[in-house]
N, C-alpha and C positions, 0 to 999 in steps of 0.2 A: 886640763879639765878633769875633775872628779866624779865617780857616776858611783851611783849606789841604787837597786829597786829592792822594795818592801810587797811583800803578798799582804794584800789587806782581807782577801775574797777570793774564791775561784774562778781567774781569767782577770783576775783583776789586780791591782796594786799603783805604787805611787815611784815614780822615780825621781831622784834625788840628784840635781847634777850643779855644777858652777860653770861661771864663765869667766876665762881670767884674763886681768889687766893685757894682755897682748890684742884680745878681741875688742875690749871694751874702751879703750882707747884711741882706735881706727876710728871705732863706733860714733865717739864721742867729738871728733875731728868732722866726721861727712855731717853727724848733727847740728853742730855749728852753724858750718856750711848753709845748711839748707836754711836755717832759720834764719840769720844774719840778714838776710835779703829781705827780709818782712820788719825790722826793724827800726825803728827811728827812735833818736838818743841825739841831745842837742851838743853839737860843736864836732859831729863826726856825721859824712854823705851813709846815705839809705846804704846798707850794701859792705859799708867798709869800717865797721865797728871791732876795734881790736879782739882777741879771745880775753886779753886779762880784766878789761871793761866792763867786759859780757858776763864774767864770774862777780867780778868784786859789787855790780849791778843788780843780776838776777840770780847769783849763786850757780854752781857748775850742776848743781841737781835736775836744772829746770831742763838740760839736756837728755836725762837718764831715758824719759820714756819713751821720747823717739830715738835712740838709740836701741834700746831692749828692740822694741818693734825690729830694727834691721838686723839683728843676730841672734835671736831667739829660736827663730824657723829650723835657721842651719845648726847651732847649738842643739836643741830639742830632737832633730836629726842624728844627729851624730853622737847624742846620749844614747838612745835609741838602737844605734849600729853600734856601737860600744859593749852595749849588755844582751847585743843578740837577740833582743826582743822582737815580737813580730805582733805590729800596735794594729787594732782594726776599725778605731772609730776617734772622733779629735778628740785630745787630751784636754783635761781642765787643770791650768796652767794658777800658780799660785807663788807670786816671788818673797821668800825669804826673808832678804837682806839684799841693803843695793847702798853697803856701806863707799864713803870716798875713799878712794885709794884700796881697795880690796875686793875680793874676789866676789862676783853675784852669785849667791845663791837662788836655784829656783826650785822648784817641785810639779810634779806632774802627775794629777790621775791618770791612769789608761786602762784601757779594756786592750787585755789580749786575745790574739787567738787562740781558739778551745784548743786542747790535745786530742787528736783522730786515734783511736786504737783501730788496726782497720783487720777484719775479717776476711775470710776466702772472698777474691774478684777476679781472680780466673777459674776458666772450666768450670762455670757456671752452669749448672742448667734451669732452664728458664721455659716459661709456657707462654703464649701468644695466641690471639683471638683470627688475628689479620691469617687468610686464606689467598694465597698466591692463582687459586683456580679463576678462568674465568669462565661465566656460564654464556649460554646462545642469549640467555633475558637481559643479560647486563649490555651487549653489544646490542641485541632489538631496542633497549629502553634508550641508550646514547642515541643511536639514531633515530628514536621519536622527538627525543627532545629537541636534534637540528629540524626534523621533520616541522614540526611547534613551532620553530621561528622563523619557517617560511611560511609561516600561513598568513592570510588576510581575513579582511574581517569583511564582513558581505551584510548588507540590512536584509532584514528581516522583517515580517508583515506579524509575525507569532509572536507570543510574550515571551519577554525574556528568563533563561534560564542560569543555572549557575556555569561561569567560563563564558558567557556572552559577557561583553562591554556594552554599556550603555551611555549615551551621551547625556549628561544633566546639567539643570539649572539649580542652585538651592539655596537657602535663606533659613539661618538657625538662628533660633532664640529658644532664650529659657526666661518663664513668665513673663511670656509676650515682649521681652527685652531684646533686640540680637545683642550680638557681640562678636566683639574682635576678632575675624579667623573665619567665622561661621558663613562665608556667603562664597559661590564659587558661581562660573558662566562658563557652558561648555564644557563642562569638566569630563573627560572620559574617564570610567569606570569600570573596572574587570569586577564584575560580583564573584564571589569568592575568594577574592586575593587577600585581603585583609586590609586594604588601603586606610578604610575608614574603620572610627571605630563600634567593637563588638552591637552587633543587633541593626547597623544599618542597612547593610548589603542585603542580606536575609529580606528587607521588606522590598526591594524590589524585585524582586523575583517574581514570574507571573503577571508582570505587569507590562504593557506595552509606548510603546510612542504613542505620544502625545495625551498621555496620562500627568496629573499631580498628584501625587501623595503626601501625605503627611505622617512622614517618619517619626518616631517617636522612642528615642534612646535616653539611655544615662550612662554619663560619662563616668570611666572606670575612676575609681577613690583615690589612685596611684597616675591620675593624669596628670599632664605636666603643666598644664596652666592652672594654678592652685584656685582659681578666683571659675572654676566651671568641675572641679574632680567633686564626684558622687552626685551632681544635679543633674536632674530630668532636662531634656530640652527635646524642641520641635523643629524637625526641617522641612519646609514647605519644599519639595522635589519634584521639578517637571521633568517629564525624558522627554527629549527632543528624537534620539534616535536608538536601538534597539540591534544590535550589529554580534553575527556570530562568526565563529571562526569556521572558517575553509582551506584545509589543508591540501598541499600537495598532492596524488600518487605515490603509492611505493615502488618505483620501479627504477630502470635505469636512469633517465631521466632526471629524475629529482635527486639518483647520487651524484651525478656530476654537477648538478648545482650549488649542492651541499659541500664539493670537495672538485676540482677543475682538474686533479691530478689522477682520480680514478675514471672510468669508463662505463662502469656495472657495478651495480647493488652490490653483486657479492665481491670485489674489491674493495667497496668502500667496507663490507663486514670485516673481510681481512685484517686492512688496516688500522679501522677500531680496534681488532681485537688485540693486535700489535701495542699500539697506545694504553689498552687496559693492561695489559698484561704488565707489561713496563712501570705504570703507574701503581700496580698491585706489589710487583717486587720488591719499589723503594717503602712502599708501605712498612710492605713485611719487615723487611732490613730495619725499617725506623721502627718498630714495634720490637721489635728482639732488642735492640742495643736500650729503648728504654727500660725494657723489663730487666735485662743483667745491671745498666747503672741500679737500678730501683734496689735490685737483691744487693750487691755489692753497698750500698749506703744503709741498707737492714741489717749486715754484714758484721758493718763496722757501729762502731761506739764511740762516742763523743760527748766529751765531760762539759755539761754544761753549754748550754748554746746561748751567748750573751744577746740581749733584746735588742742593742746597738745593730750588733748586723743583721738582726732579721730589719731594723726599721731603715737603714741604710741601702739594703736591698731594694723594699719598696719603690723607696727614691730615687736608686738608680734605673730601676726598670719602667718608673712612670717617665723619667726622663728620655730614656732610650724609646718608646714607644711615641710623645711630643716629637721629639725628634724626626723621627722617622714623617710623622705627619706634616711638618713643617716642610719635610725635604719635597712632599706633593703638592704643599701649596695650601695645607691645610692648619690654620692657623690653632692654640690651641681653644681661642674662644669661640671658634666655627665647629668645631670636631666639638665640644661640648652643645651649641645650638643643634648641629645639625643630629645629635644620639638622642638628646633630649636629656643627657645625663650632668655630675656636677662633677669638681674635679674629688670632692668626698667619695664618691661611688665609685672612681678612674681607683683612689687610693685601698677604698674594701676591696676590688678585685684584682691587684696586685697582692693586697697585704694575706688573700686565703692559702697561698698557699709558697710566701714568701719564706718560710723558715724550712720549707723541703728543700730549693732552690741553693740555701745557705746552706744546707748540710751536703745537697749534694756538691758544692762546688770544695766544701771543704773533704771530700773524702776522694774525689777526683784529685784537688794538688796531692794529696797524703801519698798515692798511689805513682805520682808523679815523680816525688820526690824520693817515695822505697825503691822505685825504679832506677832514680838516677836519672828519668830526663832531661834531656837537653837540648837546646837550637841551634842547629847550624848556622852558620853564612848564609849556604847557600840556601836553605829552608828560609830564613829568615826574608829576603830577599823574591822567593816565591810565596810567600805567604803577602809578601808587600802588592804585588805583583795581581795577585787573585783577586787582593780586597778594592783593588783600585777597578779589576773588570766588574766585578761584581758589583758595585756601587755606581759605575761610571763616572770614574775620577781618574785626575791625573797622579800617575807613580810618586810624584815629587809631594804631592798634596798629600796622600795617604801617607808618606814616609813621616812627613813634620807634622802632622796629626799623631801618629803610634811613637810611643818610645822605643827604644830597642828593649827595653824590660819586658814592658806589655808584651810583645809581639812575642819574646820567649816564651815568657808565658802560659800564652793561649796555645802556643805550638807544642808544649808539653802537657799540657791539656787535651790535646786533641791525642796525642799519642797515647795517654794514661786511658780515654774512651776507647780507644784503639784495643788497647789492650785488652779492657772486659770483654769488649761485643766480639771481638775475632776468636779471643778464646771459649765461647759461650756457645752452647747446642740447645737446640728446644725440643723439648718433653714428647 
């Protein structure tokens, strides 16, 4: 096989390769093969039509394009590793010549990957917002908020206020119409949570059991049932009940309810404070290591960033995130009902800020590769190992899911982060 690339562009070009009679004639054998079985030709069984038949019949050409199909991939492949190239998005493929008895020529656009020039990425210094302290408010405030969920809700004779729930009945229409959605019975209500929407909560406020009002909203321009966004409507609202919150004690008592392994208040403060503290740390640590990635990818320079792999990015990351939702049980037409969003808005918030994503991973390999990283066995093998606890899956599962490529990899990736954030100090 002959290979030849042509630069047409920056990052870009066309490769130029053959496939010779040793491949193309296997090719042309399994082609046969498969097609022969679909065949029928009078004076010979379905199945067992000679090859010289089959030429002198339909000509040996009729073969060529299910054959290219099966040796094109690994061909195209192996052009590819021939000229050292490192391809980043699928080629557009364009055959030559597919003379008989001679060599196929084919041709291939491809987008390359950019060249990283890369910049100082150790002994970084870097500045960070995230503060490791933690204050007496931040530990009062976590245990108000356990405080908050062991409250009950107690009726009340008074009008109701904002943070009381109210029990309703209601009936919405616009110009005396209802509609689809608009009627609810018993529905509990936190006024001020935002449940419903803007201007409804607000009107019941001050108002008491066994009141009706006549709420009177307009639905936001951006709401999601297009056939009601920017129209006035009316919900006739009765409170059946008017119910406030009643909190615990702060005292011993309510910490061990809160938590069965302390005794006393101030052990439960302890071990909050323990918990934040902990929580503040990895903060921190994740705040430093993105600030040195962030300067290291400022750092460096990179010719050209082709549009293929910011929009393959994209792709891969809306995927990786369905994914994930699927693994919960969440299908992706439920996860779109249930946001209220479409999978266009899933794709603008990928695509904002897809092409930092693409430069950072290309200045991470770059750093990777000046280095010299590389994966052991035994790394290889503990990294199998993590992803199966981590996911909870079986080792065997995770291993024929990852290639041994992949898994190097990410494991020289992780080493190349390794490298910025441990040699990095903050300001």
């Amino acid at each position: 096989m002959s290979t030849s690339f042509e630069n047409k562009a920056t990052n870009r070009g066309v490769i130029t390769f053959t496939i010779g009679q040793d491949k193309i004639q296997p090719a042309l054998d399994q082609a046969f093969n498969k097609v022969k079985k679909d065949i029928s030709v009078p004076g010979f069984r379905k199945g067992h039509l000679p090859r010289t038949v089959f030429n002198q019949k339909f000509g040996e050409e009729a073969l060529y394009e299910e054959a290219l199909n099966s040796i094109l991939p690994s061909a195209y492949e192996g052009a590819v590793a021939e000229l050292e190239l490192d391809v980043v998005a699928q080629p557009k493929i364009d055959v030559k010549s597919m003379e008989k008895g001679q060599d196929w020529e084919i041709t291939a656009e491809v987008v390359t990957k950019p060249e990283v020039k890369l910049g100082d990425y150790k002994n970084l210094k870097v500045s960070v917002e995230e503060s490791k302290e933690v204050t007496d408010a931040e530990v009062d405030e976590k245990i108000e908020r356990e405080r908050s969920n062991l409250a009950e809700l107690v009726l009340k004779e008074d009008a109701a206020v904002e943070g009381d729930t109210v029990v309703i009945d209601f009936v919405g229409s616009v110009d005396g119409v209802e509609f689809d959605g608009g009627k609810g019975d018993n529905f509990s209500l936190e006024l001020g949570s935002g449940q419903f929407i803007p201007g409804f909560e607000e009107q019941l406020v001050g108002k008491k059991a066994g009141e009706t009002v006549d709420v009177n909203v307009t639905f936001p321009e951006d709401y999601q049932a297009a056939d009601l966004a920017g129209k006035d409507a009316k919900f006739v609202t009765t409170i059946h009940e008017v119910k406030a919150k009643e909190v615990p004690e702060l005292d011993d008592e309510l910490a061990k309810d809160i938590d069965e392994e302390v005794e006393t208040l101030d052990e439960l403060k302890a071990k909050y404070r323990k918990e934040l503290e902990a929580a503040k740390e990895t903060a921190y640590d994740d705040a430093v290591e993105s600030a040195a990635i962030d300067l290291a990818v400022a750092n460096a320079e990179i010719v050209e960033l082709p549009e293929e792999m910011v929009h393959d990015e994209v792709h891969r990351a809306m995927q990786e995130f369905m994914g994930n939702m699927q693994r919960q049980g969440i299908s992706s037409e439920m996860y779109f009902q249930l946001t209220g969003t479409t999978e266009e808005d899933l794709h603008k918030q990928y695509e904002a800020d897809a092409d930092k994503r693409v430069k950072t991973n290309l200045v991470i390999e770059a750093i990777a590769k000046a280095e010299g990283f590389e994966a052991s066995d035994e790394e290889i093998e503990k990294e199998i190992t993590d992803l199966a606890a981590e996911y909870s899956m079986d080792v065997e599962q995770v291993r024929s899911l990852l290639s041994p490529d992949m898994l190097k990899h990410d494991i020289a990736m992780k080493k190349a982060v390794d490298t910025i954030t441990s040699t990095a100090s903050v300001k």
